[in-house]
Structures are given as C-alpha cells and as structure tokens.
C-alpha positions as a printed NumPy array, in Angstrom:
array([[ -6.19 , 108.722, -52.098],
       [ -5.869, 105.157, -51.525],
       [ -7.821, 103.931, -47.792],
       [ -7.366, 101.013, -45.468],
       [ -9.262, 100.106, -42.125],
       [ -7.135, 100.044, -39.068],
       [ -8.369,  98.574, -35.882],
       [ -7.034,  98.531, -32.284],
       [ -8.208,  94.918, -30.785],
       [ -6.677,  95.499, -27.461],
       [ -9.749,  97.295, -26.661],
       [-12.011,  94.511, -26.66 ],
       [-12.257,  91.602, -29.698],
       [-12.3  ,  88.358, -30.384],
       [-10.763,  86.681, -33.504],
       [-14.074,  86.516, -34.898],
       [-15.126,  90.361, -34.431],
       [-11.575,  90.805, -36.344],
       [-12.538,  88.614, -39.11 ],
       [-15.816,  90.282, -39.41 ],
       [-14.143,  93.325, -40.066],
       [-11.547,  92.454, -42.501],
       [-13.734,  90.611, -44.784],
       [-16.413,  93.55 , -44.697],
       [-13.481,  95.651, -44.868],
       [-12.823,  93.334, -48.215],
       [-15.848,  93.122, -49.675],
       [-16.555,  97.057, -49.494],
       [-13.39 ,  97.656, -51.429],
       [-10.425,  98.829, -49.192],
       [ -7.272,  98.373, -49.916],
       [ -5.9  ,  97.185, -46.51 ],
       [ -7.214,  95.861, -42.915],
       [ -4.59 ,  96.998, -40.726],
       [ -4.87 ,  95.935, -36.29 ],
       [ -2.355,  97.793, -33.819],
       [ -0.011,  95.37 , -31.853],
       [ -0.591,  95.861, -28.242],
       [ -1.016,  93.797, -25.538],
       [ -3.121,  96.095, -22.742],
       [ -6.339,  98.242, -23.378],
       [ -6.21 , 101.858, -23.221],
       [ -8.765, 104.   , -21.848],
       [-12.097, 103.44 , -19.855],
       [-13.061,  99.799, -21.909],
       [-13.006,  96.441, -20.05 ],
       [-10.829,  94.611, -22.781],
       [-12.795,  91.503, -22.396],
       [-12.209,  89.001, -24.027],
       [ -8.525,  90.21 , -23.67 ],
       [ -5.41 ,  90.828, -26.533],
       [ -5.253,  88.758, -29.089],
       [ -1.681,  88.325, -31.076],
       [ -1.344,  90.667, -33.801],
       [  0.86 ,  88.455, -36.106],
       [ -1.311,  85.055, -35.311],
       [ -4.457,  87.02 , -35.967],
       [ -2.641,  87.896, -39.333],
       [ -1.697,  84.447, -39.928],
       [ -5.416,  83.433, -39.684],
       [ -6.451,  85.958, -41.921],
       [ -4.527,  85.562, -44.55 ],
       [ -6.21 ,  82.393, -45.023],
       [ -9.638,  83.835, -44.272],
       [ -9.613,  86.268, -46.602],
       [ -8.291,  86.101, -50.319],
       [ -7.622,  89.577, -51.861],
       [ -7.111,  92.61 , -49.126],
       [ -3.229,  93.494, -47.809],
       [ -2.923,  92.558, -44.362],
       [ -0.468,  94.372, -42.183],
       [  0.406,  96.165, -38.38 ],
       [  0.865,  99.433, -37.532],
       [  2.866,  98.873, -36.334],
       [  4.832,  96.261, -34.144],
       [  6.647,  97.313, -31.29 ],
       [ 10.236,  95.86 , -31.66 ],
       [ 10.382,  95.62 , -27.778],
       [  7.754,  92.27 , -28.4  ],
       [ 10.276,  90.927, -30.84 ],
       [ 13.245,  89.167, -31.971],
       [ 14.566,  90.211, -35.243],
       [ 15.317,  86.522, -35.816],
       [ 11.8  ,  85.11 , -35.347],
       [  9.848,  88.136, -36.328],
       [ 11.497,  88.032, -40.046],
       [ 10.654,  84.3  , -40.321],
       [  6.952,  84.849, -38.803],
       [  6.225,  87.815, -41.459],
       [  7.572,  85.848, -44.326],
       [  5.46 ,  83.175, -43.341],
       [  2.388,  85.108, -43.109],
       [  2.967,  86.859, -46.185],
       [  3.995,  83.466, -48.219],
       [  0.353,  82.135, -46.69 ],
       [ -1.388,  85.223, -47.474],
       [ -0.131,  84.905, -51.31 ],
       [  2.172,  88.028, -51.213],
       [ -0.368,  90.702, -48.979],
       [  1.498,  91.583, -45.723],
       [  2.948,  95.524, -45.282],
       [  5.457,  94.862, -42.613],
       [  5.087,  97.683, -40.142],
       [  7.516,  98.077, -37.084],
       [  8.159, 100.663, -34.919],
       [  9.982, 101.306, -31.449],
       [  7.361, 100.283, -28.775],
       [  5.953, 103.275, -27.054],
       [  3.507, 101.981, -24.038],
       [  5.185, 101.291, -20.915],
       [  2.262,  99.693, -19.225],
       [  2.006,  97.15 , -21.476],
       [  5.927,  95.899, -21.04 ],
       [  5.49 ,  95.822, -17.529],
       [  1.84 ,  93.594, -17.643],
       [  3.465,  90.745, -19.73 ],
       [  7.209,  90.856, -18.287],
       [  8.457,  92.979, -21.204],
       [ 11.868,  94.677, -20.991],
       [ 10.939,  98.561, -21.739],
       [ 14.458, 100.267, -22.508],
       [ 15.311, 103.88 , -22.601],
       [ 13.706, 105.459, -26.239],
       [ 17.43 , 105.692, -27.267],
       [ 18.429, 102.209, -26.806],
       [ 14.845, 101.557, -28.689],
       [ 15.744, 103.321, -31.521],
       [ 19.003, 101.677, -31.546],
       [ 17.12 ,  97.775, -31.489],
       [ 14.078,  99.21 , -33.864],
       [ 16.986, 100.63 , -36.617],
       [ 19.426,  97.069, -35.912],
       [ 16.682,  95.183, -36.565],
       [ 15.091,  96.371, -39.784],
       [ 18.812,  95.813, -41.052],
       [ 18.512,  92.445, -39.99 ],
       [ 15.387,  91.447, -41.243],
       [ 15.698,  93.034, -44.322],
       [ 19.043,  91.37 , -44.547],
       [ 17.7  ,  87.747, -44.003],
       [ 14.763,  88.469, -46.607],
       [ 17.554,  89.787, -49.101],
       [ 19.655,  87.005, -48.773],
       [ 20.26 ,  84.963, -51.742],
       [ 18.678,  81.411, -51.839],
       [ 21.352,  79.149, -51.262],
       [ 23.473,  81.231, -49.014],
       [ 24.327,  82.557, -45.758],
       [ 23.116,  85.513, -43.771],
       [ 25.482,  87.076, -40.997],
       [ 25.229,  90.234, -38.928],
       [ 27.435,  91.283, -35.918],
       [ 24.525,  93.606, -34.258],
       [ 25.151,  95.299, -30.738],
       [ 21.678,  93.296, -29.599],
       [ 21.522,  90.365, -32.102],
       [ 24.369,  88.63 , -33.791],
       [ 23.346,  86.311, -36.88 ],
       [ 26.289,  83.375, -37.734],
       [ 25.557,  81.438, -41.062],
       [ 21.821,  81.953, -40.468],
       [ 19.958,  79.913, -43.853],
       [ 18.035,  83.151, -43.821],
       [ 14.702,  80.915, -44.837],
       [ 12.055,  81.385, -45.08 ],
       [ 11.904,  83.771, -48.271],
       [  8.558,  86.238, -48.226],
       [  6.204,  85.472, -51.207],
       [  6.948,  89.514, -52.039],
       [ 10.69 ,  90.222, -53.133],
       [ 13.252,  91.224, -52.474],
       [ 10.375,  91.798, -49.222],
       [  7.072,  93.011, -47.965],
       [  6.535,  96.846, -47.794],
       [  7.973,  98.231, -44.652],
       [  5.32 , 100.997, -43.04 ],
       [  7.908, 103.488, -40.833],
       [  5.992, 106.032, -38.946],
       [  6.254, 109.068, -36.268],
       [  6.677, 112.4  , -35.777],
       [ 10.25 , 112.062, -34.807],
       [ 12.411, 114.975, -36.277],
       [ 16.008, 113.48 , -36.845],
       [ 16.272, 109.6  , -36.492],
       [ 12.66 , 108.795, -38.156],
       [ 13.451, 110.198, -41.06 ],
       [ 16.695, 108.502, -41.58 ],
       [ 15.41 , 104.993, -40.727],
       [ 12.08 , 105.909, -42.907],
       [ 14.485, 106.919, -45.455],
       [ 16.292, 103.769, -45.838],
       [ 14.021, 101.103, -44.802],
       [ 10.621, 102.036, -45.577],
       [  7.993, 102.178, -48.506],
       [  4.959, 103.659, -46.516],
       [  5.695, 106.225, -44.366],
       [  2.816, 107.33 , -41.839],
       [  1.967, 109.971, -39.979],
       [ -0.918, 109.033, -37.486],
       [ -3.435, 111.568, -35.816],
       [ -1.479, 114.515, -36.847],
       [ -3.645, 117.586, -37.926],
       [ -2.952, 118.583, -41.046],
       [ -0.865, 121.78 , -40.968],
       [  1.581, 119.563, -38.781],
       [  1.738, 117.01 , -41.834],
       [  3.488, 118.831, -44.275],
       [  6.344, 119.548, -42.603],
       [  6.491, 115.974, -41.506],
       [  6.616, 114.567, -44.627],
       [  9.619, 117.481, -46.111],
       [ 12.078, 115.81 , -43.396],
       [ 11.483, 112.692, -45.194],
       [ 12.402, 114.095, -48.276],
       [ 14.824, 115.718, -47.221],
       [ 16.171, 112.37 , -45.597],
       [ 15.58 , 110.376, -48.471],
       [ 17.15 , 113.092, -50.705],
       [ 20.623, 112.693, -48.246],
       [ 20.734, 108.854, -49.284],
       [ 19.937, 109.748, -53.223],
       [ 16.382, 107.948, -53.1  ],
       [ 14.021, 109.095, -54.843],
       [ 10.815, 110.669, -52.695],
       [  8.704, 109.418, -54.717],
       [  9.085, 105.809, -53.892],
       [  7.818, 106.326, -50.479],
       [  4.449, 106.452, -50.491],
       [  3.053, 109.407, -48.132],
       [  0.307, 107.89 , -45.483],
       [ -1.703, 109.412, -42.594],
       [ -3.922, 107.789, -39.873],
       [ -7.616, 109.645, -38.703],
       [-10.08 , 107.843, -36.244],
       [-13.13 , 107.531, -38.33 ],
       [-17.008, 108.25 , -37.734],
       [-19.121, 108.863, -40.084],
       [-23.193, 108.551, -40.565],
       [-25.845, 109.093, -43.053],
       [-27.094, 111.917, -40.48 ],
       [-26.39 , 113.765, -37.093],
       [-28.207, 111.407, -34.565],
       [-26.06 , 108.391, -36.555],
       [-22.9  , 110.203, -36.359],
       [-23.543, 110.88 , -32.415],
       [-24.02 , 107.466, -31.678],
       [-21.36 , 106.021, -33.225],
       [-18.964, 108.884, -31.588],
       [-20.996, 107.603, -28.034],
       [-19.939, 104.122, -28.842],
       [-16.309, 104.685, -28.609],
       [-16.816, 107.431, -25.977],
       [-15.843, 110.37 , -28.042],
       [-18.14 , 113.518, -28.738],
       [-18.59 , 114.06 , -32.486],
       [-17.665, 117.901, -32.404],
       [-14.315, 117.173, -31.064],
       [-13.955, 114.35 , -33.736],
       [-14.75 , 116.65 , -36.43 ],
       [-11.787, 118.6  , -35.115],
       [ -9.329, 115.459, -34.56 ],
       [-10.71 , 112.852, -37.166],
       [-12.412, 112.292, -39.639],
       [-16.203, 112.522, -38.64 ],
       [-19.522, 113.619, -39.96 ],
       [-21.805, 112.87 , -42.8  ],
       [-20.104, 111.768, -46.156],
       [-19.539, 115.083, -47.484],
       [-17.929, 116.391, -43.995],
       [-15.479, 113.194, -44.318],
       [-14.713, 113.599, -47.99 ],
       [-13.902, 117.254, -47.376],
       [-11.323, 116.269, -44.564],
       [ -9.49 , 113.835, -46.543],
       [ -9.063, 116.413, -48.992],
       [ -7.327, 118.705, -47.025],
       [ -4.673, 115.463, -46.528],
       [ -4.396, 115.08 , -49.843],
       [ -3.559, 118.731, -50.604],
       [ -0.8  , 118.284, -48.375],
       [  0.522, 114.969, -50.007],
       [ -1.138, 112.255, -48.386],
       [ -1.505, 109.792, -50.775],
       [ -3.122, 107.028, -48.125],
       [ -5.186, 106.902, -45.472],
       [ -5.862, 104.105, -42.618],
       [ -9.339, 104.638, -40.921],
       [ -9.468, 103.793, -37.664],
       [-12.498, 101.89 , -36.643],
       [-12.183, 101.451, -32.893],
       [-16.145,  99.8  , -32.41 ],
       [-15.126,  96.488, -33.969],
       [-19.222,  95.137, -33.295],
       [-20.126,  97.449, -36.164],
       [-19.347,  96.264, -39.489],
       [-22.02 ,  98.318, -40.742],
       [-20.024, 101.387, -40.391],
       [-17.078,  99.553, -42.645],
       [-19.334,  98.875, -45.253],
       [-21.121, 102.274, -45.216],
       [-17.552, 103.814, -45.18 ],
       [-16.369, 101.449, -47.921],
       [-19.237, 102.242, -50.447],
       [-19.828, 106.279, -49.838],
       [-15.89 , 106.592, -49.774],
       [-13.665, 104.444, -51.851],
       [-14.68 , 106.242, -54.566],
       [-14.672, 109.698, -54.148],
       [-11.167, 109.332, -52.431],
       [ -9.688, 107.722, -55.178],
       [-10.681, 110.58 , -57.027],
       [ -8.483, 113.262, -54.162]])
C-alpha cells in the first residue's frame, strides 16, 4: 500500500504551516501531500488566519519542494471554469516537473458557496458541469500541438481554443474521481479517472464500492486494473496511549472513536487497520493530518509506516 498526507487548511493554516508539512511529508518518504479545496472551516476551529487557495498553494509548492506529487482532493467544480482550471493545472504541473494528480469532484458544501458569492446548483445539474468539464479539460490537454480544441458543452462552449498550455505529464495528469455515489460515479470514474477514492468509508462498505467501478469500467472495455483503488482515514497515531490522546484532543476527537473511524493508535494498531484496506483492494491510502502545527506526527508516521505498508 502506497500512502500520501492529506490536509484540510480551511481549518486554520498559513502557507507556511502547509509548506512545513509537505516537505516533512517529503523528507519522511510519502508519496503525495494532498490539501482539500474549500473555502470555509468546518467544525468548532476559528480558521484564523483564514482559506488559503488550493491551486496557488500548489503552485508555490511545486517550487518548494522537488520530488513529492502534489495534488487536491478534490476541487469542487462549482469554484471553477473548465477553461481556466485546465490551463492553471497544466501550469502547476509543468512548474512542478510533471507531479500534480488532478482531483475534481462536484462541490458538496453549501455554506461555503454562499460565504464567497458562489452559485450552488442542484447535485444533478453538478454532476452534469463536474462530468462536461472533465471532457473538456481532458480534451484541451489531449489536443494536438498545433491545433484546435472545440466543444459545444450545455455550460461551456470552446471555439478554436489553442488548447495551451500542454501539462508536463501526457497525454495529462492523473485524474483522482471519488464518492460513494452508486450509478453516475462510477461511470465518470470509469472514463475519466486513474485514482479512484473512497474517503472515510469503513471497510466492509469499501468493497462493494470499488465492484461498481469495475463493473463500470468493465461496461466501457477498460481494464480495472488501470485504476488504481484509493481510500482516505483521518490519522492519529503515537508511540503510546497518553501521545495518542493528545493528539486525538488536538483536533477535538476522542481516540476510541478514532480507532473505530480512522486510523489511530500505536504503530501496530495503525498497521493492522490499513491491512484490513488492503485485503479489500485498497492499493493507496491518503492520511489525513488535520493538526497542521505538528510535523512531528508526519515524520513519526512517515518513518514507522512507509515501510510496513508497502509491504500490505
């Protein structure tokens, strides 16, 4: 099993917190730093000193950092033009020298639309933009040098478009598709993605999940396979009990319930949930660190985990 860190900076970061993270994240070994894209905190957290973009953040860090895969998970498409988004990716991921996993989703939190003067349509009508515009974007990264993109959409229409600039990764950077959703996720996953996630799903519900997708991708005669299988756990782990409490107390969460709903304990405790993921075909995980002021708890995770998880 391959990990990544995945942070939420909505909750309360600057852009140097974030770049402590990924480059402990880095030098401990993981794969990927992942951040969520949201613009409003969630829970019982001041948010000071407030959002910070997720694709400028990722523009920043990609030249702050030299080797680790930098990506969202995932971007609301409610923030976004297909348009501008596709150029702003392939510009991050021709600075970053080919590391950005392009993850987009739907949009899900109302609240945060209505703060910043976001238009927050019906889920359908999401869907409908999310699935127009990975056909779009993927269609102006696909595009031939030298010639011409165009693409009557029912939200976006694209005449002669230059479709420039090209990603550094071709024909493009790895989509990450993810959700629960039984009939359209799948579909979209099917077609458009290379990482498809499941996030804080317990792990009897992930199996099942992940057949739909086959099953999708079987409808469209693509291979499983080339989807890699991914899951998402909060993480909290310590070299002991008091350890494990306080970093649990730190994001106001009891360590009991995130033994149930993460992936908490000592080593051992953590190892031995990631296995049962990996039993049922999860192939990566993204921890989710959610106290960005402890780095310490990135590197602990990076050297008592890679390892063994590689080994899942």
């Amino acid at each position: 099993m391959e990990l990544r860190i995945f942070t939420e900076p909505q909750q309360g970061a600057s852009y140097q917190d974030i770049l402590a993270v990924a480059r402990t994240a880095e030098e401990s070994g993981f794969d990927g730093f992942f951040r969520s894209d949201h613009y409003v905190k969630m829970g019982d957290v001041s948010g000071l000193p407030g959002p910070t973009h997720a694709w400028v953040t990722l523009a920043a860090l990609a030249r702050d950092t030299s080797t680790i895969r930098l990506g969202t998970l995932v971007s609301p498409i409610t923030f976004y033009q297909p348009g501008p988004l596709a150029i702003m990716v392939a510009q991050v991921d021709a600075m970053s020298g080919g590391r950005v996993d392009f993850g987009l989703g739907t949009g899900w939190y109302a609240e945060e639309h209505a703060a910043y003067g976001l238009n927050f349509p019906a889920l359908g009508e999401r869907f409908d933009r999310f699935e127009e515009a990975l056909e779009q974007i993927q269609g102006i990264w696909t595009t031939p040098e030298g010639a011409t993109y165009s693409h009557e959409g029912r939200f976006h229409t694209f005449v002669d478009s230059p479709a420039l600039p090209k990603p550094a990764q071709r024909p493009c950077p790895p989509i990450v598709i993810g959700g629960r959703g039984r009939k359209r996720t799948p579909r979209i996953a099917a077609q458009y993605a290379s990482d498809f996630n499941v996030p804080f799903a317990a792990v009897d519900e992930v199996r099942p999940i992940f057949e739909r997708v086959d099953q999708a991708c079987a409808a469209i005669d693509r291979n499983p396979a080339e989807l890699v299988k991914s899951a998402t756990l909060i993480l909290c782990l310590g070299a002991n009990e008091t350890e494990v409490d306080r970093r649990a107390k730190r994001i106001g969460r009891e360590a009991d319930e995130l033994r149930s709903n993460g992936a908490a304990g000592n080593v051992d405790e953590v190892l031995a949930k990631l296995a049962t993921y990996a039993e049922v075909g999860v192939q990566r995980m993204y921890l989710q660190v959610l106290d960005l002021n402890d780095v310490d708890h990135v590197a602990m995770a990076g050297h008592d985990l890679i390892a063994a998880a590689s080994e899942l």
